[in-house]
MIFIFI-400641 format. One record per residue (C-alpha): residue in three letters; x negated, y negated, z negated. Coordinates in steps of 0.02 Angstrom, whole numbers, padded with zeros to 5 digits, always signed. Example, Ala and Ser with C-alpha at 12.3 -4.5 7.8 and 13.67 -1.06 7.14 Angstrom:
2
ALA-00615+00225-00390
SER-00684+00053-00357
This chain:
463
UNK-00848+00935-00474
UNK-00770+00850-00621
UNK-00779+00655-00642
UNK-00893+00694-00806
UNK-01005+00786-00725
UNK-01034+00662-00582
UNK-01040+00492-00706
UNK-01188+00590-00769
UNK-01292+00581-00623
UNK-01252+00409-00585
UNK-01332+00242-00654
UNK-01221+00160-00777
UNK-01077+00045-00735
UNK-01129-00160-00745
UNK-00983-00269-00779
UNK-01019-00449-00709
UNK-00938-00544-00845
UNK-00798-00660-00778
UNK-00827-00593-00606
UNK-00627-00642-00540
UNK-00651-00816-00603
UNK-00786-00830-00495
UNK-00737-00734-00344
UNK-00590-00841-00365
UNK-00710-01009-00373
UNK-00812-00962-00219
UNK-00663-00923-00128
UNK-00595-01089-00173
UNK-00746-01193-00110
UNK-00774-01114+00020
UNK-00579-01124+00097
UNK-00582-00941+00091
UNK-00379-00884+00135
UNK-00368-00700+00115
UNK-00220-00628+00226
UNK-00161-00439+00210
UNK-00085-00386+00341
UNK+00010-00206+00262
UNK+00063-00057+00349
UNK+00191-00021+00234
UNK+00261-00093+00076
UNK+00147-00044-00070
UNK-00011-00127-00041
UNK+00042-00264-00164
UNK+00039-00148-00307
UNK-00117-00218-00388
UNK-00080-00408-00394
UNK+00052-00505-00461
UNK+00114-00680-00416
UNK+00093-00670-00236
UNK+00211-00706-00092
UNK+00254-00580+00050
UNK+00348-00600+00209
UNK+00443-00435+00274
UNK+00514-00547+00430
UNK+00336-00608+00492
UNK+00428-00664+00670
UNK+00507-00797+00586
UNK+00392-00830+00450
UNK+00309-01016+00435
UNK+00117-00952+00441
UNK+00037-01120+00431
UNK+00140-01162+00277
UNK+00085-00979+00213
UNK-00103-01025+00252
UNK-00083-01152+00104
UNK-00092-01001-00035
UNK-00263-00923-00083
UNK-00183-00767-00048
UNK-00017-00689+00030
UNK+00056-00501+00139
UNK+00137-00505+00287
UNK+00232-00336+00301
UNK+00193-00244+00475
UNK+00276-00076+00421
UNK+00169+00011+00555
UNK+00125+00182+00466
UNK+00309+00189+00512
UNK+00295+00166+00726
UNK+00180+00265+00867
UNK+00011+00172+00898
UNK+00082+00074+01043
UNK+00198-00028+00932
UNK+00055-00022+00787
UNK-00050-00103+00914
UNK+00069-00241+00986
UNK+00133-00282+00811
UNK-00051-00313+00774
UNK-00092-00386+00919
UNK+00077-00535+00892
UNK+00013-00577+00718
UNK-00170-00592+00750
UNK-00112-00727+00891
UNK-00030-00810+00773
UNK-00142-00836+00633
UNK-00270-00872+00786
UNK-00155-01020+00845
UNK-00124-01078+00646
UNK-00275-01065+00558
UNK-00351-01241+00586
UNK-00530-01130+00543
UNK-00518-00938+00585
UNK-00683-00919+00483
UNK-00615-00949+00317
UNK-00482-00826+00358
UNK-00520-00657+00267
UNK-00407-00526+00350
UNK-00371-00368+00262
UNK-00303-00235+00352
UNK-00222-00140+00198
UNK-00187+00047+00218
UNK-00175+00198+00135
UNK-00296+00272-00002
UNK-00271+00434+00054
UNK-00332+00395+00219
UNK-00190+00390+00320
UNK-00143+00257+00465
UNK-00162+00203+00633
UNK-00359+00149+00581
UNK-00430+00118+00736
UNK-00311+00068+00849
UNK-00254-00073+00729
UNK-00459-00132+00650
UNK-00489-00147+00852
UNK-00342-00247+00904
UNK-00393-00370+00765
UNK-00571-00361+00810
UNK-00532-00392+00994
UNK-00396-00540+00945
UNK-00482-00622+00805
UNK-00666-00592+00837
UNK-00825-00591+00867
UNK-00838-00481+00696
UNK-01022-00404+00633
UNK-00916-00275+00561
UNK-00766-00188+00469
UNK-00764-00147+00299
UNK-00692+00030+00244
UNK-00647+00036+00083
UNK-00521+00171+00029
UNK-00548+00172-00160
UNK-00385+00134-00267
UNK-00421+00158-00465
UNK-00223+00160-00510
UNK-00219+00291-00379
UNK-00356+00392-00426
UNK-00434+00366-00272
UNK-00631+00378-00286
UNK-00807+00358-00159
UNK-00970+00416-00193
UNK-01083+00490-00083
UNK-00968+00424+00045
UNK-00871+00537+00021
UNK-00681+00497-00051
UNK-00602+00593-00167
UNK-00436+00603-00272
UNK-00458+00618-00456
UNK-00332+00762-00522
UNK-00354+00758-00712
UNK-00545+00749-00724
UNK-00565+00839-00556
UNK-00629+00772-00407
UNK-00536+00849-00258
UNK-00593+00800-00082
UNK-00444+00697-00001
UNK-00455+00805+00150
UNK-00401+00969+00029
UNK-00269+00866+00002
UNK-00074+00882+00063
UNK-00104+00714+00137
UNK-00257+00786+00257
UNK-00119+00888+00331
UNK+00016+00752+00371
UNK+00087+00789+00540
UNK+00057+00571+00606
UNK-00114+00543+00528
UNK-00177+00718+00499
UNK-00398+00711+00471
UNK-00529+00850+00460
UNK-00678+00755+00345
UNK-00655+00657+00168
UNK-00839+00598+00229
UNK-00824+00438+00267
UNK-00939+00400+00397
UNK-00881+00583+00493
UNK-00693+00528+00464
UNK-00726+00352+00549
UNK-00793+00428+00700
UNK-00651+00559+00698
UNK-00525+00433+00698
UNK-00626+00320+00825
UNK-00619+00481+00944
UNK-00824+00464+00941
UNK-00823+00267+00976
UNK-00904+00219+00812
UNK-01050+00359+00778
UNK-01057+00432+00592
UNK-01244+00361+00614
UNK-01228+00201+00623
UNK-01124+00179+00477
UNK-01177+00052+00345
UNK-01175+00128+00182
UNK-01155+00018+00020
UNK-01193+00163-00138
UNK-01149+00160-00282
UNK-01347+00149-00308
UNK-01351-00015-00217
UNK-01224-00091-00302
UNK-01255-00042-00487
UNK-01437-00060-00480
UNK-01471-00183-00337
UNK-01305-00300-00402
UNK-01248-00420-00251
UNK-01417-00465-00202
UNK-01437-00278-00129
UNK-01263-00298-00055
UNK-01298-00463+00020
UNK-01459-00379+00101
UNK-01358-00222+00185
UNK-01240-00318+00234
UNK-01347-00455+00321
UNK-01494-00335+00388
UNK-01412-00252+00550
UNK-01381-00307+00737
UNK-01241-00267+00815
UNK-01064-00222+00742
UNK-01065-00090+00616
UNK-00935-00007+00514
UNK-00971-00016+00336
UNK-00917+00079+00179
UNK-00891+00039+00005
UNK-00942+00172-00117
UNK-00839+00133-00286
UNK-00775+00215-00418
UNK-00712+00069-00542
UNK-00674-00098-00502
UNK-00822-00171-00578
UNK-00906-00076-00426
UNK-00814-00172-00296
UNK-00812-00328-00389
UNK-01016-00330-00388
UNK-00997-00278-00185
UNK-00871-00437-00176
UNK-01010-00549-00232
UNK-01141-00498-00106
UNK-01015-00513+00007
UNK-00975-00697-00010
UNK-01121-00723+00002
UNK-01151-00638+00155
UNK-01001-00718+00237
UNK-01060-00908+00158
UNK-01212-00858+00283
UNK-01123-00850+00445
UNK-01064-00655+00436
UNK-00903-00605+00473
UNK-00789-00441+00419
UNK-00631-00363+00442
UNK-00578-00272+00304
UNK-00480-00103+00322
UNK-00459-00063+00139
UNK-00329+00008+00015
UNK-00269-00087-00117
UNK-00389-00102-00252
UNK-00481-00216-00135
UNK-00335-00339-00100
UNK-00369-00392-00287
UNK-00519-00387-00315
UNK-00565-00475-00155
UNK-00433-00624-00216
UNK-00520-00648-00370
UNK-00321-00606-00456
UNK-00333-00549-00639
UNK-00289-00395-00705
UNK-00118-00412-00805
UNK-00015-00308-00919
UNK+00114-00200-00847
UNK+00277-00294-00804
UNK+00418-00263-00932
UNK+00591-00271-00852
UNK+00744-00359-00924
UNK+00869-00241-00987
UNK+00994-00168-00854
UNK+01135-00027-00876
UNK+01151+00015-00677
UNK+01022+00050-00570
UNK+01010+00125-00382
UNK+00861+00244-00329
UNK+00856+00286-00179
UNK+00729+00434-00133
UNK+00649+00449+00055
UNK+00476+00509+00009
UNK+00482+00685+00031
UNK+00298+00722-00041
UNK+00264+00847-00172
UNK+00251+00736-00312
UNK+00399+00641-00275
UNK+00512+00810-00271
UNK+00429+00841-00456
UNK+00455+00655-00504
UNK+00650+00663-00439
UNK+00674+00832-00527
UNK+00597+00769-00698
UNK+00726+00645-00675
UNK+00872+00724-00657
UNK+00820+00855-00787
UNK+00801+00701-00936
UNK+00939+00591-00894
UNK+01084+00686-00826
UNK+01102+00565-00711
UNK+01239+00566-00552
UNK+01165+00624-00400
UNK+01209+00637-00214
UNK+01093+00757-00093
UNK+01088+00692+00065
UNK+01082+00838+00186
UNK+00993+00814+00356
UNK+01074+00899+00483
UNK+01232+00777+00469
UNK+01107+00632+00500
UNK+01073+00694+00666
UNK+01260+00731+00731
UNK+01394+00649+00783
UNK+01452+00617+00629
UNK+01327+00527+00558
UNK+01398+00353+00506
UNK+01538+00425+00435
UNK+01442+00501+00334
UNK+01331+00359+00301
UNK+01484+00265+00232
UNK+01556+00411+00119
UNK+01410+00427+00016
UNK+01389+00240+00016
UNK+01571+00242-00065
UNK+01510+00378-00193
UNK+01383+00254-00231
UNK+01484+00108-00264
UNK+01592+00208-00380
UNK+01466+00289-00489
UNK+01389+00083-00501
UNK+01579+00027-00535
UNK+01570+00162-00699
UNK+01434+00077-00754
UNK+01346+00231-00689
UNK+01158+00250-00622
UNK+01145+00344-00482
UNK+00989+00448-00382
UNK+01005+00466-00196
UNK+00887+00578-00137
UNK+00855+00661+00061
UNK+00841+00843+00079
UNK+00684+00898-00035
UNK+00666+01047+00071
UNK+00685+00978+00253
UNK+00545+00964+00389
UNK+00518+00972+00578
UNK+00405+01107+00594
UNK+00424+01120+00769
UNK+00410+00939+00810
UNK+00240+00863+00894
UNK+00184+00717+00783
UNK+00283+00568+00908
UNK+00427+00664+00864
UNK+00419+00691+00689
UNK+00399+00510+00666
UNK+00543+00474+00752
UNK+00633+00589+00668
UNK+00577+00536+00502
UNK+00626+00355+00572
UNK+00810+00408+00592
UNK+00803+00487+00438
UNK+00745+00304+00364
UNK+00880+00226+00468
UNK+01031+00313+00398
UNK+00944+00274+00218
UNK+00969+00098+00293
UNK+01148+00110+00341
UNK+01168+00183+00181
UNK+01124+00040+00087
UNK+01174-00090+00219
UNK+01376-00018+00146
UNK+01363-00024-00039
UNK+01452-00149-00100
UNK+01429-00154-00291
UNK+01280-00234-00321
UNK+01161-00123-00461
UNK+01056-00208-00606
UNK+00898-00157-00529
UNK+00849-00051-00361
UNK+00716+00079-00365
UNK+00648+00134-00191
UNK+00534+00292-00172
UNK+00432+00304-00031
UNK+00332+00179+00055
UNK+00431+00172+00227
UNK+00602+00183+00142
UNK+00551+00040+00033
UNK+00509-00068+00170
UNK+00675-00015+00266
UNK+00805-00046+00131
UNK+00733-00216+00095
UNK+00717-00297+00242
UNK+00844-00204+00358
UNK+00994-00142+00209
UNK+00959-00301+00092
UNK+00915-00428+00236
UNK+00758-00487+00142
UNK+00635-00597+00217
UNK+00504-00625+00055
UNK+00480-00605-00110
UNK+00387-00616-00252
UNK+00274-00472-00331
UNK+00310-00501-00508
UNK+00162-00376-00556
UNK+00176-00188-00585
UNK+00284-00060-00688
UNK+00190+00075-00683
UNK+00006+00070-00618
UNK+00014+00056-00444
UNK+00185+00029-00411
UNK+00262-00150-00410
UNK+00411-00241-00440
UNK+00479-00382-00316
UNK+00597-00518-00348
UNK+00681-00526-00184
UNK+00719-00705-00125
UNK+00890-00820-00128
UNK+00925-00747+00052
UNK+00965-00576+00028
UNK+01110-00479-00018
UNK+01090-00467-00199
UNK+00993-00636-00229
UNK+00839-00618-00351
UNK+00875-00407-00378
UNK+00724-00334-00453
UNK+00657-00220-00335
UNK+00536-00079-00388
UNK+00428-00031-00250
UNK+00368+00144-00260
UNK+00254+00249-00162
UNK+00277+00422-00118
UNK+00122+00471-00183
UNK+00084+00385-00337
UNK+00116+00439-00517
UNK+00135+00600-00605
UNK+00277+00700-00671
UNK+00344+00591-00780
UNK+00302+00396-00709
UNK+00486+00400-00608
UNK+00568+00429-00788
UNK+00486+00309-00874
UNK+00512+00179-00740
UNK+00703+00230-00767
UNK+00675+00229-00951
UNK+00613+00059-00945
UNK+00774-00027-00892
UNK+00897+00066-00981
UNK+00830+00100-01150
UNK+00813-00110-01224
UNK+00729-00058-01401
UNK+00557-00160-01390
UNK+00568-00250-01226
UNK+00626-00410-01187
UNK+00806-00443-01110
């Protein structure tokens, strides 16, 4: 099925004019704080001037309750579901003990558009700590992405095809591996038959385009009992007519988790759209490359084939011998001397390496000693580049707050469409570095390049 095809059998799109303005009113009479809690770094690539705390144990959280809208940073795509759960489990205490009125809380649970996370054992440690909830909200769709759901059913948009996520590589990762792109089948696959595919809520694209928030308001008011419910969108205009019936819904005494990707996060804010963020000029940059999807291998390779630039291959096998932190610290001084020439300079893992033979507890923990030595790594560079780009979603989170000893910062907006750009704070060990967040799985061929390109070629942007 192309996207043509299907936008033909579908009512028309209605675009509620000003609809962020007033999402962002409502929220603001009503005390409405909406806190995403993110399972790895990116989740912040469709907003802009909003605060996020990667050290969340000693983060202030009834100062942070003063914003309309801020992350806390769990990282927990990276750990087994035990440490998902207690992470969870710490936070949720604390905003319980902070929050001088838990109802005006909104909590997002922000995850991946491509379906991957630990989804139930982390929407029912929130439930269980922060409720009584009439339901969670599952809403996976992520335009910059091309992450789309009709008929339930969520899809990634290749060109003008729509592929079913679960024919996707990321169906078959070795952690979060699923069987159905149908929503209501993949909740009770991941809820190991808790949460029946039957008594799923389902918002359509129907409902919302011809119904408006009124219909919205209705579904979402006319059950008993907790529910899970999903959001059929494929623009934002969709999910900012769902947002409306759902204030409205929650003015009336309902309350939701959300367990959403990141298209929601903004929407759900009431934050404008903005142009893409245009970076000040800068000769040296660092990219470091963990992801080890397909597209990043293509992205890393366009790279290296337009620019020429130096390059150092981390193999794997020396990661897990004895030998390890000397190696750690001989590429680190390769690094520092390709920065002191005034040199950029791509550090990329082992495109071709892979546990095969690993259960999934062990390949994450050997993907999280993989991450580690990026850290230590990074931790002993000493020349400090003009900019830092970091591929991958754990890697990102990893070099920031364990290699730069981050604790916030500031999403400046995005560079490319859904990846973003931090400022990190005063803190860390390069003090305001522009920090380019970017997900493994985001992009085509050519959006690493021209995130490169951006920095180091000044004609027509702003220094």
């Amino acid at each position: 099925m192309t996207l043509d095809e299907l936008l033909q059998k579908l009512p028309k799109v209605v675009k509620i004019p000003n609809a962020r303005e007033q999402i962002q009113k409502r929220n603001r009479e009503l005390g409405n704080k909406v806190v995403v809690l993110d399972d790895d770094p990116t989740g912040c690539q469709t907003v802009s001037e909003v605060q996020l705390f990667l050290d969340w144990e000693n983060m202030n959280i009834k100062n942070a309750l003063e914003e309309d809208c801020f992350f806390i940073l769990t990282n927990t795509r990276a750990y087994p579901e035990g440490e998902a759960i207690r992470i969870n489990r710490e936070i949720a205490q604390r905003l319980l003990w902070c929050a001088t009125e838990r109802e005006k809380v909104r909590l997002v649970s922000r995850s991946d558009s491509t379906l991957r996370g630990h989804f139930y054992a982390e929407t029912v440690t929130l439930l269980d700590t922060l409720g009584p909830f009439d339901g969670v909200i599952v809403a996976p769709y992520f335009k910059e992405g091309g992450r789309l759901t009709v008929f339930d059913t969520h899809y990634l948009l290749s060109g003008r095809e729509m592929i079913e996520v679960s024919k996707t590589e990321y169906s078959k990762d070795p952690v979060f591996g699923f069987q159905s792109a149908h929503l209501p089948t993949w909740i009770e696959e991941k809820s190991r038959g808790t949460w029946k595919k039957d008594k799923v809520v389902s918002i359509s694209i129907e409902d919302i385009r011809v119904g408006g928030p009124e219909k919205v308001y209705s579904k979402l008011t006319d059950f008993d009992g907790f529910r899970p419910v999903v959001v059929n969108s494929l623009c934002d205009e969709d999910l900012e007519i769902f947002v409306l019936g759902l204030i409205e819904a929650e003015r009336k005494r309902r309350r939701f988790l959300y367990r959403t990707a990141a298209s929601f996060v903004k929407v759900r804010a009431g934050i404008p759209d903005r142009d893409l963020f245009i970076p000040p000029y800068g000769q040296r940059g660092l990219i470091v490359v963990g992801s080890y999807t397909r597209l990043t291998t293509i992205q890393v390779n366009d790279l290296l084939e337009k620019f020429g630039l130096k390059h150092i291959e981390i193999k794997i096998a020396p990661i897990f011998s004895n030998r390890n932190h000397d190696y750690a610290q001989e590429i680190a001084r390769q690094i520092d001397y390709f920065l002191s020439c005034n040199e950029s300079v791509v550090v990329f893992t082992e495109r071709s390496y892979a546990f095969p033979e690993s259960n999934p507890q062990e390949q994450l923990q050997k993907a999280q000693a993989v991450s580690s030595f990026l850290v230590n790594v990074v931790r002993n560079v000493k020349k400090k580049p003009d900019f830092f780009v970091a591929k991958g979603g754990i890697t990102s989170y990893d070099l920031a707050k364990k290699a730069l000893c981050a604790r916030k910062a500031v999403v400046l907006g995005q560079i490319a469409p859904g990846v973003p750009v931090w400022k990190l704070d005063e803190d860390s060990k390069y003090p305001g570095l522009i920090y380019i967040v970017f997900p493994g799985n985001v992009g085509d061929k050519n959006t690493l390049s021209f995130i490169y390109n951006l920095f180091v070629n000044p004609r027509g942007y702003k220094t």
